[in-house]
N, C-alpha and C positions, 0 to 999 in steps of 0.2 A: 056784314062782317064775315070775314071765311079763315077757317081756321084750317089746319091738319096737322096730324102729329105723323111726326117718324121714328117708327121701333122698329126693335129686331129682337129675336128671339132669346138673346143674350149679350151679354158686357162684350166688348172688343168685336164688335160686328160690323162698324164702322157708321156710325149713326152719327156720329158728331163731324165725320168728314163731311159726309151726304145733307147734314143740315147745313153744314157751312159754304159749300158746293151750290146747294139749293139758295141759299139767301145771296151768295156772291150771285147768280144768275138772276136774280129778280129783281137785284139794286141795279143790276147792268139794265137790262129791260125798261128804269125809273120808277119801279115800285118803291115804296117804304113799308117794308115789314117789318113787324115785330116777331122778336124770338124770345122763346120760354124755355125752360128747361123742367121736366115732371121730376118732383123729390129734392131733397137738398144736396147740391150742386153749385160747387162756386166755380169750376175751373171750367169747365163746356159755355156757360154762360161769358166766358172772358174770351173764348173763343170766335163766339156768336157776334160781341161789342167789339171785338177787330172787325169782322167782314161788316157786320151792318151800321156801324159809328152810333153807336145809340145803346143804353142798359138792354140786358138781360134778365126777364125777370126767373122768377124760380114759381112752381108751382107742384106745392106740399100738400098730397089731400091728409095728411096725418097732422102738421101744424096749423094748414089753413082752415082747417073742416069745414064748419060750414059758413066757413066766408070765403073758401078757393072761387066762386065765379064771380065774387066781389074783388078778388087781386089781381084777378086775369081782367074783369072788366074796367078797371082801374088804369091798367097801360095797356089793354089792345089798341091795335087800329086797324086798317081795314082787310090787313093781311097778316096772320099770327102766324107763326109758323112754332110748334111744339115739341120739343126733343124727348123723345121717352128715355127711361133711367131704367139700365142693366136689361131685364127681360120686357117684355110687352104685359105678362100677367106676374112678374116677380114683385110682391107685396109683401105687407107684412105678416110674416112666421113663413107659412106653407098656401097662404090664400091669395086673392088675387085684389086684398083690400089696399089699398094706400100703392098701390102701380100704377106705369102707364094708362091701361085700362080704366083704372077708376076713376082717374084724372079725365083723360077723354070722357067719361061718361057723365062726369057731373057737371062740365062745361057745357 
C-alpha cells in the first residue's frame, strides 16, 4: 500500500488544488486512489469525491485517537493520497499534536 500526504506550510496555499490535480492525473493514468483529508473537513473531501468518484474519508488524530490507522486502514487501497489541514505542524493550541504531521506519523 503507499500512501503520501500533501501540506503546505499554511491555509490558502493551495493543497486542495494540488491534491485534486494529483488524483485527476492518477485516475487518468487508471489508477484508483483513495483520498483522505487530515482533521475534520467536509468540503475538500467533496472536492476529492468529484475528481475521484468515490468517498473521502477524513482522518482526526483528535476524534480518532487511537483507532486513526484502523479508519485509514478501513478504506485504504493501494493508493491513498492524504490532504493535510491548514499548516503541516498546525495542531492543537501551539503544538504540533492532532496536525498533519501527527497524522502522517501514526499511519
Amino acid at each position: 500500500m503507499m500512501q503520501f500526504l500533501i501540506a503546505a506550510p499554511s491555509s490558502g496555499s493551495g493543497k486542495t488544488t494540488v491534491a485534486c490535480a494529483v488524483l485527476a492525473a492518477l485516475k487518468k493514468r487508471g489508477a484508483d486512489p483513495c483520498a483522505f483529508k487530515s482533521g475534520p473537513d467536509y468540503i475538500d473531501p467533496m472536492f476529492h469525491r468529484a475528481v475521484i468518484g468515490a468517498e473521502s474519508g477524513n482522518l482526526d488524530s483528535y476524534f480518532c485517537g487511537e483507532y486513526l490507522s484502523a479508519v485509514f486502514a478501513d478504506s485504504a487501497r493501494d493508493l491513498n493520497l492524504i490532504e493535510g489541514a491548514m499548516g503541516y505542524y498546525d495542531g492543537l493550541g501551539f503544538t504540533d499534536e492532532h496536525s498533519a504531521y501527527d497524522v502522517g506519523r501514526r499511519l
